[in-house]
MIDOSE-1310 file (N, C-alpha, C; in nm, 2 decimals, decimal comma, always signed):
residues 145
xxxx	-4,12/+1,98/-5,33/-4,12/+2,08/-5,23/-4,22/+2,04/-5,12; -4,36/+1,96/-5,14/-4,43/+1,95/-5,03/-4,41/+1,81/-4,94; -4,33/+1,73/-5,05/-4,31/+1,59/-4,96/-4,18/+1,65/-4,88; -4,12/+1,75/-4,87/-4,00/+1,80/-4,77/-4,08/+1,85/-4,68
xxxx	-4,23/+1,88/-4,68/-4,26/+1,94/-4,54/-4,34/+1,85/-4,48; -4,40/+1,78/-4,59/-4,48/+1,58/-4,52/-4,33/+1,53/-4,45; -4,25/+1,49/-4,49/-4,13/+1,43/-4,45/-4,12/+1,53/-4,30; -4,16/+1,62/-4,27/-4,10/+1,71/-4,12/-4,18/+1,62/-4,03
xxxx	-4,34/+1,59/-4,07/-4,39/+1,55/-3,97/-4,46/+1,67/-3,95; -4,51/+1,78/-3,99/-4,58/+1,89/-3,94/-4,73/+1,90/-4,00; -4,80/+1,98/-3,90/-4,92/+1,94/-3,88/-4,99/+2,09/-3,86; -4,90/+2,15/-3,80/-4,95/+2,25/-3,78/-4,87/+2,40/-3,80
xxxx	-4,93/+2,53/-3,80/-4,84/+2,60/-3,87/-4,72/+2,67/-3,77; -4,79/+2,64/-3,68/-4,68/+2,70/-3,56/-4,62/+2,56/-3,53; -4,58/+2,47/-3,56/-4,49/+2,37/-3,56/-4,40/+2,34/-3,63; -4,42/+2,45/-3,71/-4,30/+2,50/-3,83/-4,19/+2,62/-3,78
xxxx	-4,26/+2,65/-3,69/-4,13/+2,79/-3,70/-4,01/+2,76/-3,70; -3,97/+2,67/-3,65/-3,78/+2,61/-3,64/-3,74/+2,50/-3,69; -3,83/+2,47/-3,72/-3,84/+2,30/-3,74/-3,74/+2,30/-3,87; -3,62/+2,18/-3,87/-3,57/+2,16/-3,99/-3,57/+2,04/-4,07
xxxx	-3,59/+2,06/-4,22/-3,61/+1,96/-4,28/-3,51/+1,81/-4,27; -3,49/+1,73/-4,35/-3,44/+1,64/-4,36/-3,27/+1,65/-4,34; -3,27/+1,75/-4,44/-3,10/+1,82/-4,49/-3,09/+1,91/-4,37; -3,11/+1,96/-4,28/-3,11/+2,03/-4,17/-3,13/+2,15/-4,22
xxxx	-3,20/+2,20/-4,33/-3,22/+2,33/-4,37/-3,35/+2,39/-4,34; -3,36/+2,48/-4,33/-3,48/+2,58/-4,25/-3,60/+2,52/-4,38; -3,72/+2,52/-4,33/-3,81/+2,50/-4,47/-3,83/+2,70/-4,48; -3,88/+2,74/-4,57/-3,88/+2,88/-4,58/-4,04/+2,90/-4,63
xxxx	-4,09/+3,01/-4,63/-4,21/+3,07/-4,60/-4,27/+3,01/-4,73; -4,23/+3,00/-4,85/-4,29/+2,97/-4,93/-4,36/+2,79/-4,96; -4,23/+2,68/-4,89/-4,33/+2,59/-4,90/-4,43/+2,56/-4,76; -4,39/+2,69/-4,70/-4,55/+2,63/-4,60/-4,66/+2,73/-4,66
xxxx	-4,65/+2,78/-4,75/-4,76/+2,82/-4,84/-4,82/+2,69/-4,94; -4,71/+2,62/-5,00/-4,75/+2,57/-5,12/-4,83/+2,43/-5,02; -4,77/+2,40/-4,89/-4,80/+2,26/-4,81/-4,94/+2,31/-4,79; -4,95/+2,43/-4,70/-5,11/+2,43/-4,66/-5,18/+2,45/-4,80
xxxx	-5,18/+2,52/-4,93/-5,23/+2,54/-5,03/-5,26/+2,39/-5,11; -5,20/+2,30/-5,09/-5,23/+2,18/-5,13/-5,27/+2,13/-5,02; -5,24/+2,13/-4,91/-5,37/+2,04/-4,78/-5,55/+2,08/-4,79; -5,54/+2,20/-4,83/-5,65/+2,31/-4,80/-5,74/+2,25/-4,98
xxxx	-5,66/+2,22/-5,06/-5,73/+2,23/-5,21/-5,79/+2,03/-5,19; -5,67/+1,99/-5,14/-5,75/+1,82/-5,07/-5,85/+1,82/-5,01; -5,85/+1,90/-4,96/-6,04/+1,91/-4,80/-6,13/+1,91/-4,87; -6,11/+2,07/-4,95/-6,21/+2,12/-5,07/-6,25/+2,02/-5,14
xxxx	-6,16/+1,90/-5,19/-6,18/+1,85/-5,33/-6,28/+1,71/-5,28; -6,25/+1,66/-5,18/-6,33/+1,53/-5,06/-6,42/+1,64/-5,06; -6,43/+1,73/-4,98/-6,58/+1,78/-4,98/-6,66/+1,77/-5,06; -6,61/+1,82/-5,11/-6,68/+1,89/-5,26/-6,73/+1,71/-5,34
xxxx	-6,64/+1,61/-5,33/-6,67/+1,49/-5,36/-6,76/+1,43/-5,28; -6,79/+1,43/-5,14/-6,91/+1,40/-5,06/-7,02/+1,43/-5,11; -6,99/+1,59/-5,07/-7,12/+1,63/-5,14/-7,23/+1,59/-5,26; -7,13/+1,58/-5,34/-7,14/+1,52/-5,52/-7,26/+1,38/-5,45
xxxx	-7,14/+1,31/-5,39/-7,21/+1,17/-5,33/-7,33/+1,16/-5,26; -7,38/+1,25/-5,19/-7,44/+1,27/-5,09/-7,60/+1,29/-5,12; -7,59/+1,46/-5,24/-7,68/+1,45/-5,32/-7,76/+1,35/-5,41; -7,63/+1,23/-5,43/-7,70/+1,16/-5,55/-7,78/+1,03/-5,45
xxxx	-7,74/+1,05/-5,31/-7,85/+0,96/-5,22/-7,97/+1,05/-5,14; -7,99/+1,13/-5,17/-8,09/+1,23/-5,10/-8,22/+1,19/-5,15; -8,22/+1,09/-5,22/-8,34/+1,06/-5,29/-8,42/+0,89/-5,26; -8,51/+0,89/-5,18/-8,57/+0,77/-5,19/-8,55/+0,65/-5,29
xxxx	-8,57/+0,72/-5,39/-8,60/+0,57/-5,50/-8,42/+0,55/-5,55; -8,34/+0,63/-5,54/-8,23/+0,64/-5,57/-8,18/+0,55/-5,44; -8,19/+0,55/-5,30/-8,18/+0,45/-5,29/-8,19/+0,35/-5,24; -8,33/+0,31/-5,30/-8,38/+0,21/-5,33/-8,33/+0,11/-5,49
xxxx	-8,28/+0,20/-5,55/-8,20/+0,14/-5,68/-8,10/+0,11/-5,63; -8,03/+0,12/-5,53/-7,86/+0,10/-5,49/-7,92/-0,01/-5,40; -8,01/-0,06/-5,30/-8,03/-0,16/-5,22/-8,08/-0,23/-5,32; -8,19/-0,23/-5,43/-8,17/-0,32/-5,54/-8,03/-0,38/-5,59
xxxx	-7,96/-0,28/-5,61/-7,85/-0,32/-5,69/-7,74/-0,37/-5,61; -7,75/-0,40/-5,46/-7,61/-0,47/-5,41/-7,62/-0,62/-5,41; -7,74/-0,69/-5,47/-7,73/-0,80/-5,54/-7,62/-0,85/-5,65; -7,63/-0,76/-5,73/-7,58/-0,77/-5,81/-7,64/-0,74/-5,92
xxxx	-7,59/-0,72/-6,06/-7,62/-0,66/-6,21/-7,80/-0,70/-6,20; -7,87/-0,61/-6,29/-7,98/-0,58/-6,30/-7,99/-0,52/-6,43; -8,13/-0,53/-6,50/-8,14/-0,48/-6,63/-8,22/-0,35/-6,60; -8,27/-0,28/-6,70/-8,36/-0,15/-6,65/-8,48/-0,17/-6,65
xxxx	-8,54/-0,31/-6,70/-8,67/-0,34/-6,70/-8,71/-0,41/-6,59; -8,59/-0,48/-6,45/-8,57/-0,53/-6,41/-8,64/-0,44/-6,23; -8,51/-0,33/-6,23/-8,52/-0,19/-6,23/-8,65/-0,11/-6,21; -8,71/-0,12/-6,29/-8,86/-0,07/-6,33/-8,93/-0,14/-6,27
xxxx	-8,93/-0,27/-6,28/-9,05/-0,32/-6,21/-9,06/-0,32/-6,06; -8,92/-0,36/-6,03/-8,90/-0,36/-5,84/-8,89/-0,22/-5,80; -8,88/-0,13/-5,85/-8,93/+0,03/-5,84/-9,04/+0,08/-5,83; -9,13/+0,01/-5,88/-9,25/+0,05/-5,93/-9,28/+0,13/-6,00
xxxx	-9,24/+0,21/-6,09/-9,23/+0,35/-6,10/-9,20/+0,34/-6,28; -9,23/+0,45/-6,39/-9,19/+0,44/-6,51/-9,04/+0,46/-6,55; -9,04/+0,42/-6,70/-8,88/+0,44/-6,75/-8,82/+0,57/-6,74; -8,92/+0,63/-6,80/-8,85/+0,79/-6,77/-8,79/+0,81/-6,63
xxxx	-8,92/+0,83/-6,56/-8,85/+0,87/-6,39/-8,72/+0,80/-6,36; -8,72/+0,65/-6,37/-8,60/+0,57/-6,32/-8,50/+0,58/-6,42; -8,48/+0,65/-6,51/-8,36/+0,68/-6,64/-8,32/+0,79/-6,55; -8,41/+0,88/-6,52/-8,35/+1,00/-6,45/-8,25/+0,99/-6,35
xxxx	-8,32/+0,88/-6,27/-8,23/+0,87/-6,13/-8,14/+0,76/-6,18; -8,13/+0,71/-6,26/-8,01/+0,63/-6,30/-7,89/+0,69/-6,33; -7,95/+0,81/-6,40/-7,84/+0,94/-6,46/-7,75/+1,01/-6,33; -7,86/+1,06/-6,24/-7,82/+1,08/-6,15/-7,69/+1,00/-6,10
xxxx	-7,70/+0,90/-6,04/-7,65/+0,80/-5,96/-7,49/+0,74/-6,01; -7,54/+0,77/-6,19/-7,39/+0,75/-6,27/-7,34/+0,85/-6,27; -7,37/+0,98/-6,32/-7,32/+1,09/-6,26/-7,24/+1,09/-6,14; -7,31/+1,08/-6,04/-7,21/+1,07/-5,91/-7,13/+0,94/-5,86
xxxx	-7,10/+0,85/-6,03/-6,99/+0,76/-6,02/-7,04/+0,68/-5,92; -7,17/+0,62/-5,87/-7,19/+0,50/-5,80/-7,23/+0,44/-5,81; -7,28/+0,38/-5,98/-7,34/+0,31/-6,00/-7,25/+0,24/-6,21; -7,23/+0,18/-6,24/-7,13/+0,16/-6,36/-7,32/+0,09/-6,43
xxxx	-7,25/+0,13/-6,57/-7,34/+0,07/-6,67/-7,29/-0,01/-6,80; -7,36/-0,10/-6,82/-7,29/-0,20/-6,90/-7,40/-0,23/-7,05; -7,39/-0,17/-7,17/-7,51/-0,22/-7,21/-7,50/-0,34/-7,28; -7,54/-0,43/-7,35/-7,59/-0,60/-7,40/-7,69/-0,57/-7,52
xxxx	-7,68/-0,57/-7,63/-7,77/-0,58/-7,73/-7,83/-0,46/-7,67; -8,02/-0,43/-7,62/-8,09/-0,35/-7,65/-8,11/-0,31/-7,54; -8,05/-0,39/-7,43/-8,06/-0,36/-7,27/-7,93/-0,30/-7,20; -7,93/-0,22/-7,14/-7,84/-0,17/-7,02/-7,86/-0,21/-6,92
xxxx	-7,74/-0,29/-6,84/-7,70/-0,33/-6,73/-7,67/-0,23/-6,64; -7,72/-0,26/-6,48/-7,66/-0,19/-6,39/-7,64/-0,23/-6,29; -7,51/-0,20/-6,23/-7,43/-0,33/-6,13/-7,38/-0,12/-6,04; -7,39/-0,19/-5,90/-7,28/-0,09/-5,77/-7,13/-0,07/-5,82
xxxx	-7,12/+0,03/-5,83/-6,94/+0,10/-5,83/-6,90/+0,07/-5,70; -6,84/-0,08/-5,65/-6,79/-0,09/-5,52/-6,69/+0,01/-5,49; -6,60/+0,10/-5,55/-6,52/+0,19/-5,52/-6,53/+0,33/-5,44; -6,65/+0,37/-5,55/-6,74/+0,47/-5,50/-6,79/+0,44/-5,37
xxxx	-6,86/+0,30/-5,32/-6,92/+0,29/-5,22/-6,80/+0,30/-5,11; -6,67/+0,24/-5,13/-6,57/+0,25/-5,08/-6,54/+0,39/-5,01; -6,54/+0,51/-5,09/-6,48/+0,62/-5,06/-6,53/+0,65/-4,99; -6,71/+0,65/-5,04/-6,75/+0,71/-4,90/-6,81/+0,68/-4,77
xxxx	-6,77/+0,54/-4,76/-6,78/+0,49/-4,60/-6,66/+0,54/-4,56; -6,56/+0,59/-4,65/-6,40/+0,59/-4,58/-6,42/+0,74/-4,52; -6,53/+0,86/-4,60/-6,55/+0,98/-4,59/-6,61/+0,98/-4,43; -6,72/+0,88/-4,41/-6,80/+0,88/-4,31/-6,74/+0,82/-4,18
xxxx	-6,64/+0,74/-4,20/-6,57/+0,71/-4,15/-6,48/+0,78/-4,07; -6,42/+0,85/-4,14/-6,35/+1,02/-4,10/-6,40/+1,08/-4,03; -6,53/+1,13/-3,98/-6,61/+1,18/-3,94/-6,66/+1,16/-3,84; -6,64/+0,99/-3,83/-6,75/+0,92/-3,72/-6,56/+0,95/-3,61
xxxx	-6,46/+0,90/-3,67/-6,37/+0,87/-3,59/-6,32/+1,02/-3,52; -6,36/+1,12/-3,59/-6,33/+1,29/-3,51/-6,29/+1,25/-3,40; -6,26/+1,37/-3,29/-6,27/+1,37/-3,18/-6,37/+1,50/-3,16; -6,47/+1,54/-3,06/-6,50/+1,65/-3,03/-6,42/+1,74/-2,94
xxxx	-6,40/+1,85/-2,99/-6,35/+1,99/-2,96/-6,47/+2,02/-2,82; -6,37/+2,04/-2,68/-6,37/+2,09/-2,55/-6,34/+2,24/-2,52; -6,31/+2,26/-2,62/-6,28/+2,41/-2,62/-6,41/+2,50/-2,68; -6,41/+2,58/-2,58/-6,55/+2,72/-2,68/-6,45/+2,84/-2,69
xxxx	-6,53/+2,90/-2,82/-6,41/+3,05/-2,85/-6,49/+3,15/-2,73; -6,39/+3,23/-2,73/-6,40/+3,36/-2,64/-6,56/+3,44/-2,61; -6,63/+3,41/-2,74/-6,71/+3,50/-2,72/-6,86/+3,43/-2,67; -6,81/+3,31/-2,68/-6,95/+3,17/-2,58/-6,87/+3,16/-2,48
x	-6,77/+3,26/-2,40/-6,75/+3,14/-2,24/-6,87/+3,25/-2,13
């Protein structure tokens, strides 16, 4: 039902009122419910996945572990010492940083490995990237003119 209203090419809700689908048939009230209900639960879900991301860099030494780590793999003792900082505190922000899926762990005998989730780093330059490419809005509502 929603790739019939992806397939219109529509964008907007008043660019639906006549518009017909592929088969030449009217799309009807319900999938420009179900279209915007899934565009609107996408926004949410990137958001909401930013965010997730965003938090887990709000922190100094967090990322200072991710500029350590675009070398490449690192151990936690390794970690510790170019941190400056003890195991506890840096297990914390390790947790953190896997938590928010940006950082993968590998462990070896008695040591844990930590290497960059190129993917994760992926998304969200693509997030910021969205963002940077906006256009700004020329328009003020009614009640700022």
């Amino acid at each position: 039902m929603v790739s019939k209203i992806a397939r219109c090419g529509v964008h907007k809700l008043s660019d639906l009122a006549f518009q017909r689908g592929s088969r030449g048939k009217h799309l009807t009230y319900q999938y420009l419910l179900i279209y915007f209900h899934v565009m609107n639960r996408t926004t949410v879900n990137q958001i909401e996945e930013a965010s997730r991301l965003f938090h887990a860099l709000s922190e100094p030494t967090r990322l200072q572990i991710l500029e350590y780590l675009k070398d490449g793999e690192h151990c936690v003792c390794e970690l510790t010492e170019a941190c400056n900082t003890g195991q506890s505190r840096l297990s914390f922000h390790l947790r953190v940083l896997k938590e928010a899926g940006l950082i993968n762990d590998r462990p070896e005998g008695r040591w844990m490995y930590y290497s960059l989730n190129v993917e994760a780093i992926k998304e969200l330059a693509s997030f910021v990237s969205a963002l940077r490419e906006s256009q700004p809005s020329r328009r003020s509502c009614a009640p700022c003119r």
